[in-house]
N, C-alpha and C positions, 0 to 999 in steps of 0.2 A: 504494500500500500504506500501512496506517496500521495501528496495535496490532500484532496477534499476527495468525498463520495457522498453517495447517497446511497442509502443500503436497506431496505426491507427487513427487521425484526419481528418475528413473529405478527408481522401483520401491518408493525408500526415502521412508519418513516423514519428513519433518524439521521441525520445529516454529521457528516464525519469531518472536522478540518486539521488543519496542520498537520497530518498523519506522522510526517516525515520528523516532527521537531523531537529530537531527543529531551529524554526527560530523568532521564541518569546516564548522565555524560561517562563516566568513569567507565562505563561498560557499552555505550552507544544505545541505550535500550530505549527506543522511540514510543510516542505515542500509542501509535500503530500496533506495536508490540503490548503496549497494557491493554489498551480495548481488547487485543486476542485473548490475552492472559487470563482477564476476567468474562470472558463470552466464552469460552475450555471450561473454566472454575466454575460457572453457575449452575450446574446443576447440584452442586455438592454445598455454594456458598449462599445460595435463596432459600433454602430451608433455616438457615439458620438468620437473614434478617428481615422475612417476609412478616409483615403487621407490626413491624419495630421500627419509631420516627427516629431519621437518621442524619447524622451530622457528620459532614466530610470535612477534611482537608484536602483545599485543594493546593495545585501545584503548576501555575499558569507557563512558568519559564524551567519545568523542574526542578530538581531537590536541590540541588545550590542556590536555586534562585529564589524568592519572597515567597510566604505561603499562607493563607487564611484557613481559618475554622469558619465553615457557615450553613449555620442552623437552615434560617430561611431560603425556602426553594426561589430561585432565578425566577427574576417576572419573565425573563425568556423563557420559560419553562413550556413545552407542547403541554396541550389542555387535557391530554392525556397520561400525563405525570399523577400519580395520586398521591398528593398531598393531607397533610390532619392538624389541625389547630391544637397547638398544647400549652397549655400556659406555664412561662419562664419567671417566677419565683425568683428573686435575688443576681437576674440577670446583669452580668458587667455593664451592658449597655442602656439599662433601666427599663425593657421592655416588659409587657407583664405575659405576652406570648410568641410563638413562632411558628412560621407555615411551617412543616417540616415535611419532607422528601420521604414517601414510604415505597422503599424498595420490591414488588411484590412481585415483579417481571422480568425477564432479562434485555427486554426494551431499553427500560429504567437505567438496568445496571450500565447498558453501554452507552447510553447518555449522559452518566454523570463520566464514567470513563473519557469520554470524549473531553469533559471540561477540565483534565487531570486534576479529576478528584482521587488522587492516589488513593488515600488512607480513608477505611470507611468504620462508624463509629457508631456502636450502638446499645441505648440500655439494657437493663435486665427486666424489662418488662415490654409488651406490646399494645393494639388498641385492637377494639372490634371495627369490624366491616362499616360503622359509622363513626367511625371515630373514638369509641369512649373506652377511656383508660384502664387497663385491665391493673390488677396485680402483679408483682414480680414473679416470674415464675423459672428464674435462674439464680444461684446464688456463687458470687463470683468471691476468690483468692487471688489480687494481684500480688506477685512473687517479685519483688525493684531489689536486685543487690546493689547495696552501698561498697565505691570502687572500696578495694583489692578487687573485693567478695565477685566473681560472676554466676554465668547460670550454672554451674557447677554445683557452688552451692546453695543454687535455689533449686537445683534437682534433689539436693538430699531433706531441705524443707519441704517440698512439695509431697514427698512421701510420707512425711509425717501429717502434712494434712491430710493425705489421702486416708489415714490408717482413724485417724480421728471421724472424718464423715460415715467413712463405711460403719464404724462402730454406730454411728446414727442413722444408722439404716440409710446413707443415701449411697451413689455411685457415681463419683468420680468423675471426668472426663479433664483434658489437660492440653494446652498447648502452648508455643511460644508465643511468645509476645511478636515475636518478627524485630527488636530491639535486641533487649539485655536479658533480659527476665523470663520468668512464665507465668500460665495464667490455671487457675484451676476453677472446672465450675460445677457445678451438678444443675439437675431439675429437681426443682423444689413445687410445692404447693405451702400457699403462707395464707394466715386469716387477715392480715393487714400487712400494707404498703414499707412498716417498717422492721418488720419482722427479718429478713434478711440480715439488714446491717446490725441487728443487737445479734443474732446468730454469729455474724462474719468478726465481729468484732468480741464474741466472748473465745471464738478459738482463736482468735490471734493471742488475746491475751493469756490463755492459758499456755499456748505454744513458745510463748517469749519468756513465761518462767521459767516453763521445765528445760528450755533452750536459751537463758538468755546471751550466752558466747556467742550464737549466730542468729539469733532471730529477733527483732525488736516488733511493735504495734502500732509505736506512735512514729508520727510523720519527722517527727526534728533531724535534722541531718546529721547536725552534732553526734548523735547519738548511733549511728547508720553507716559508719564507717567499718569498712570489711564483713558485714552485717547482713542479712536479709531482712527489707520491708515486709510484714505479712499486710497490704493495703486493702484493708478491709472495708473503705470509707468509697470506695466503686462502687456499692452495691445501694449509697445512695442515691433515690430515685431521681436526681436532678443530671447525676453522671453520669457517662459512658465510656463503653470498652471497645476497643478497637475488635472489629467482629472476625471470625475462624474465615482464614483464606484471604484476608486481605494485604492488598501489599502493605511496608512502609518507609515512608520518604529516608530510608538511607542509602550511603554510596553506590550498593549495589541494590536490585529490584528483591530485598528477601521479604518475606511471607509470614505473618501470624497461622503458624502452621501446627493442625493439630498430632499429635506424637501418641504412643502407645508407652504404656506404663512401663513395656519394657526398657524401650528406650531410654526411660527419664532414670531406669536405673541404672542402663550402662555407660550412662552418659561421664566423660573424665576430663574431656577438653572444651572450650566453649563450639570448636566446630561441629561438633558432634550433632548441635542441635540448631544449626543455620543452616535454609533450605531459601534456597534461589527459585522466584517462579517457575523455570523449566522443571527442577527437582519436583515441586509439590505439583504439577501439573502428570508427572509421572508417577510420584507416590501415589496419587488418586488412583491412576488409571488401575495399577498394579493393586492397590488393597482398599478402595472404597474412603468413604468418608471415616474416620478415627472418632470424631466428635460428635457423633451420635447420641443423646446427651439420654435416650429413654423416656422410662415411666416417669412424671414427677414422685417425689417422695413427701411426705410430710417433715416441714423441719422441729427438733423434737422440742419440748419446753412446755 
């Protein structure tokens, strides 16, 4: 692909530009190249942010160049875009809501792709088919090692979180951040909105005592040095997580890529667990989605 197209998606029009403009220089990885990347991915990557309003970062000049977080969908937006009004609380910009982009299609996906919307970002809860806000019904562990510390060892915390849910009857599922770190989540069923974060945030704190040499709870950096963040403060509902499968704006095109438990335990070097879009375009083909997240569980309490 080079310039512009015009291309039929499942039905929809979607108009393609710049194809040719690189958007990680370091490796030549063109536009062109992500809209493929995520049109390959979607069938494994829409299930997990279908009825979830979504906030990208985009990346107009690529990842060297300037880049915005934006909630509100483009008034250039096709009228075929489906968008859901959700009110923004405590918003930086003093908004009290925002259109927000709900990703349901793979039309959608390759039209935010076209606007290098690299990185795609989304909560732990979704809406109904009119819009209205459901409950959470993921409960996320962000894993942030403070430097020395890397995903090394936030592979040998992440097992200990794992061993703690399972005791609570939940299951698992795990993957990189496409950064530094990982991420662990399960499906939950909650009676209330805030049920998550007092869950997320009593194993952290349990896990930083019985570990406090590598695991801390609270956000202070001070404190976070050669260390693992248990970030248990994602799981509130005003945040988001960068969603399973999506690229992130670093040097090279690598992946929030979901991983098998085995993996995260043979893991000894950081490369162990960095996967470049071709990589995770072939992990899929060869062994299916990882992050298939199941039945929800009840969270216990």
């Amino acid at each position: 692909m080079t310039g512009e197209a015009l291309v039929r998606v499942e039905g929809r029009l979607v108009k393609l530009t710049n194809l040719d403009k690189v958007l990680y220089p370091e490796v030549g990885f063109t536009k062109a190249e992500v809209i493929d990347y995520y049109t390959r991915i979607a069938p494994v990557l829409l299930p997990h942010v279908v009825g979830r309003p979504m906030t990208v970062r985009r990346f107009p000049n690529g990842v060297d160049g300037k880049s915005f977080f934006e909630k509100n969908a483009p008034s250039h937006a096709p009228e075929w875009v489906r968008t859901v009004r959700v009110e923004t609380p405590g918003s930086s910009r003093g908004a009290e809501y925002a259109d927000f982009v709900v990703v349901d299609d793979l039309a959608t996906l390759v039209w935010l792709a076209n606007l290098a919307a690299l990185e795609l970002h989304v909560p732990q809860w979704g809406v109904g088919a009119r819009g209205a806000r459901h409950s959470p019904d993921l409960v996320v562990f962000d894993l942030d090692p403070g430097e020395p510390a890397t995903v090394v060892q936030c592979c040998r915390v992440a097992c200990r979180v794992r061993e703690v849910l399972e005791g609570d009857g939940l299951a698992p599922v795990v993957k990189t951040s496409g950064s530094k770190g990982l991420q662990v989540y399960a499906a939950v069923s909650v009676s209330s909105a805030g049920s998550t974060s007092e869950y997320a945030k009593g194993v952290a704190q349990r896990l930083a005592g019985e570990w406090p040499e590598e695991v801390v709870w609270r956000m202070a950096k001070a404190q976070r040095t050669g260390k693992v963040l248990i970030d248990w403060s994602q799981n509130n509902p005003a945040k988001t997580t960068v969603a399973p499968y999506s690229l992130r704006a670093r040097a090279r095109p690598s992946v929030s890529t979901p991983v098998s438990w085995e993996e995260v335990e043979a893991c000894r070097v950081v490369e162990d667990l960095v996967f470049l879009a071709d990589e995770v375009r072939e992990r899929v083909r060869a062994g299916g989605d990882l992050f298939a997240v199941g039945t929800a569980s009840p969270l216990p309490g």
